[in-house]
C-alpha positions, 0 to 999 in steps of 0.5 A: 022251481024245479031248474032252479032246485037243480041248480042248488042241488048242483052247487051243494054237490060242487062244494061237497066235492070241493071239500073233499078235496080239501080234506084230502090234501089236507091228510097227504100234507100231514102226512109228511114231514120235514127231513130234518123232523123225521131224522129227529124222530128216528134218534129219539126211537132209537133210544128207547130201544133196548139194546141187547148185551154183547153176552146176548148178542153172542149167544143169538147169534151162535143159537141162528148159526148152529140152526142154520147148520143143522137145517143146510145139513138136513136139507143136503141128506134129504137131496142126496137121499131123494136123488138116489130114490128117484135115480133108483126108480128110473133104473128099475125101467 
């Protein structure tokens, strides 16, 4: 009795397994989708989007160019100013 339970119990495991991996394949499959249908869900989203105006877009993009002026100009003054710290420093040895 005790062979043949461990072969049952054998069996269940086999098909236990077996049905995850069916499972699995099964997922990965869903997962993907044809080009043709993924092109299509692409044109669909893209209109919903909504797009700003051509008044927004000028004044993001001027707002991003000002601020990043102003960030490059810092940056440059903090350089300069801690390159003549540090050159002072090791002049004073």
């Amino acid at each position: 009795m005790n062979r043949e339970l461990r072969r049952l119990q054998e069996k269940e495991e086999k098909r236990a397994k077996d049905r995850r991996a069916q499972m699995m394949a099964q997922r990965r499959r869903k997962e993907r989708v044809g080009f043709r249908q993924f092109v299509s869900e692409v044109r669909t989203e893209l209109r919903r989007v909504a797009w700003p105006g051509r008044r927004e877009v000028v004044t993001f993009t001027l707002v991003t160019l000002i601020t990043a002026g102003f960030v490059t100009l810092f940056t440059l003054g903090l350089d300069i100013s801690l390159k003549r710290g540090v050159l002072a420093l090791l002049e004073l040895r």
